[in-house]
N, C-alpha and C positions, 0 to 999 in steps of 0.2 A: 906587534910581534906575532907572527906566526906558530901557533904549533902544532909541533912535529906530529906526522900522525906513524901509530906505531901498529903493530898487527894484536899487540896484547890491548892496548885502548879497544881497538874497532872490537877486538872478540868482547871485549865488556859491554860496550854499545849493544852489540847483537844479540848478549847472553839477555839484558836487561830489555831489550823490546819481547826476545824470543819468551821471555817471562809474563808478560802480559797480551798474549796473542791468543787463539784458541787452537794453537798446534799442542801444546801442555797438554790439556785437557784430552786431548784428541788421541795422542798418543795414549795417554795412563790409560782411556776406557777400553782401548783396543790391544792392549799388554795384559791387562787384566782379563778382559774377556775369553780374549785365545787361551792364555794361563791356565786359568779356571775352569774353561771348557773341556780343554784336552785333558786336563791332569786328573779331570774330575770322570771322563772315557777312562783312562788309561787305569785308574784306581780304582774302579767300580768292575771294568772288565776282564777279566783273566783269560781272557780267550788270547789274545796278544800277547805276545812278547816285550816285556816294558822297554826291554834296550833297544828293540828295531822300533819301537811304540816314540821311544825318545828321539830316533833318528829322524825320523817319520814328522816328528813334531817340529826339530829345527830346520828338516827341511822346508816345512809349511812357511816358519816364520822367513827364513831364508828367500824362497819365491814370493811373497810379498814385498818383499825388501823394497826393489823397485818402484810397485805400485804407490806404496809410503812416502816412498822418495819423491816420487813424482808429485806426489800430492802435496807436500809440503812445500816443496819450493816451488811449486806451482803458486799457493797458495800465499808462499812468503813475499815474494816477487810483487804479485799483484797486488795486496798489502803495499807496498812502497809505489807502486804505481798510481794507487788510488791516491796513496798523501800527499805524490807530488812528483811524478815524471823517474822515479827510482832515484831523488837525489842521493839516497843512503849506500848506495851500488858507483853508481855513476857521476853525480855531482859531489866527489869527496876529492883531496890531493893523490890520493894512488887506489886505483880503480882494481888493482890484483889485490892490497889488503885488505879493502873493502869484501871483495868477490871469497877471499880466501877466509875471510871471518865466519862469513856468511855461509859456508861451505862447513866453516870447522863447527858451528853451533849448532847446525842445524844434521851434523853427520852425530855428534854427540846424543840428540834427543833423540835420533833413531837407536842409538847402541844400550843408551839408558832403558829406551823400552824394549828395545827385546832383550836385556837381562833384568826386567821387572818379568817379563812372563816368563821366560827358561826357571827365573827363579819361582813363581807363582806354579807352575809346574812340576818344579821338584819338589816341594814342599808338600802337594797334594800327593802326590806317590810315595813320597818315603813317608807322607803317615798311614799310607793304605802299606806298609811295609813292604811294595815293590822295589824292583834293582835298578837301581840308575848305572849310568857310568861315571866316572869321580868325578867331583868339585870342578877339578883343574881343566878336566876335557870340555865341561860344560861350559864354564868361562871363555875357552879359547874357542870355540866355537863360536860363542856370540862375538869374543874379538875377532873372527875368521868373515863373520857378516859383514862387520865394521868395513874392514881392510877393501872385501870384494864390492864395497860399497859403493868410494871415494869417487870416481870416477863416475858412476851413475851420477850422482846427486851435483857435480861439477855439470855434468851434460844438461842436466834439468834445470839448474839455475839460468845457465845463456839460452837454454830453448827458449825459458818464461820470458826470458828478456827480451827475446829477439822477435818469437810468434806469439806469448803469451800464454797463461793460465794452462790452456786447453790442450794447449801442448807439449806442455812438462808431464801432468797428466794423463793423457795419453801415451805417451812415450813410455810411462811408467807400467799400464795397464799392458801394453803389446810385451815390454820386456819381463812382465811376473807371469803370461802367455806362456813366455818363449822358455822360461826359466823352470815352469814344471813338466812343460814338453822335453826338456835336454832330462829328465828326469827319469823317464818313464811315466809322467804325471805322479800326481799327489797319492805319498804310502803304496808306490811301487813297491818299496824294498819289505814293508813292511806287510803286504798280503803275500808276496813270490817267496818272504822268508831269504832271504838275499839285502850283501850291502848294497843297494841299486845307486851309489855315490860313485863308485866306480864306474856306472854305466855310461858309456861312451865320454867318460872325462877327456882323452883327449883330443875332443872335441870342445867342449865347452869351455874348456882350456882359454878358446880363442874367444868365446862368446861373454863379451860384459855380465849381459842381463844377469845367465848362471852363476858367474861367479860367487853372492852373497852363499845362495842356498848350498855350493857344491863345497866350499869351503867350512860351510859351518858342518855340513853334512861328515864329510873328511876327517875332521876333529875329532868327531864322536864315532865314527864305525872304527878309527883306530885305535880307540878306548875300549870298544866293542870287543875286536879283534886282539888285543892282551889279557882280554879277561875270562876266556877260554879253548879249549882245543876246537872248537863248532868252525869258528871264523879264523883261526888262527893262520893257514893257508893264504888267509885274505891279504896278508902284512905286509909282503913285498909290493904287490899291486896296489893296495892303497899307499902306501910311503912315497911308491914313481907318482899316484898321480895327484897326491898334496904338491910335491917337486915340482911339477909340470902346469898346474892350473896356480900355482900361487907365484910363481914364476913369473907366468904369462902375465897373469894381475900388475904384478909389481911394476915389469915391465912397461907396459900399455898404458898403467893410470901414470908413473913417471913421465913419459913422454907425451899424454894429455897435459900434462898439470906444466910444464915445462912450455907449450907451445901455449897455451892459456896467457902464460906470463906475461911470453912475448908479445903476444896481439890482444893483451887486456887493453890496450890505452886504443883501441881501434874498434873494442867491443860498443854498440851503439843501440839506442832503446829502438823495438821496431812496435809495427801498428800493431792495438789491440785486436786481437780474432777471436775474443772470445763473448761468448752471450752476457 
């Protein structure tokens, strides 16, 4: 008797290897370290503004997003390649709830660690009794990375599959490039004293990469933006362009994730290219 394979088994399969891999590890040292490092600038220095200090900061974690991503399922991939041709992806009865599992676990270990450092962050500044923006904003933000995520880390899994390691990787490192360039680069906003999240959003609107940072960014300048008359101005223009880039998101990663579906049983392991 056969059985049935379901997408809640495979996500337990996934959760349980992703358990014993050195992505765990990997992630906590690099949630903690950013956490720790920034909260520990941001608490120590008063020259800043902690709230564009804050923004400043999920942007950071936000343009990494990518690179993270890259690396992991770079990482993950070759992992199952080494044990044995990706039978875990590809030798299973249904190759999208394998792909989808593998997607959902490894998009969850990136969300867990950047709200290990948002949180390791806020906890160094509200004891330096600096001003955050609320609870709520910070959360949704980190959910805002999550969401502009899905679709990277879909791309990165069949890159690994297809070119290998070097080029999930890669792909990742070009798009956390691209992602603090749509930015004005790293603490724009926070030396011009501006929300720089708005800065050409619609554009980035269109652009994958940005979306983690632009989004989580968004979340927090409109928390920013309620909690004084300084940015208050800002309100309408950030509201168009959460509407517009989260849109686009939803969009674009529906219609990847949908066409994935369809040419999953066509998806095929290609040669290794990496050292």
């Amino acid at each position: 008797m056969t059985t049935r394979m379901t997408l809640l088994g495979a996500l337990r399969s996934e959760l349980i290897r992703l358990r014993r891999s050195s992505l765990v590890p990997l992630h906590l040292v690099l949630a903690l370290g950013l956490g720790i490092l920034a909260g520990w600038y941001f608490a120590a220095t008063r020259t800043w503004d902690s709230l564009l200090g804050t923004d400043a900061f999920v942007q950071l974690l936000g343009a990494g997003a990518p690179l993270l991503a890259g690396i992991s399922c770079g990482l993950s991939v070759d992992a199952d390649r080494e044990a044995g041709s990706c039978i875990n992806l590809l030798g299973v009865p249904s190759r999208r709830l394998a792909i989808g599992a593998r997607l959902i676990s490894l998009l969850l270990l990136g969300i867990v660690s950047a709200a290990v450092a948002t949180e390791t962050f806020a906890i160094l500044l509200t004891s330096a009794g600096r001003q955050l923006p609320p609870l709520r904003a910070m959360a949704q933000s980190v959910l805002g990375m999550g969401v502009g995520s899905v679709s990277l880390y879909l791309v990165f899994i069949l890159a690994a599959l297809r070119w290998g390691r070097d080029a999930s990787i890669g792909l990742g490192a070009i798009g956390a490039g691209i992602s603090v360039v749509s930015l004005g680069g790293l603490a724009n906003g926070l030396v011009t004293g501006t929300l720089s999240g708005l800065l050409g959003a619609s554009v980035a609107a269109f652009v994958p990469f940005a979306w983690p940072a632009r989004l989580a960014s968004l979340e927090v300048e409109l928390a920013v933006a309620h909690m004084g008359e300084r940015y208050a101005a800002a309100l309408p223009g950030l509201v168009s362009a959460k509407s517009v880039v989260l849109g686009a998101c939803l969009a674009v990663t529906l219609a990847f994730v949908a066409l994935t579906l369809v040419l999953a049983d066509r998806i095929e392991l290609g040669g290794r290219h990496d050292g």
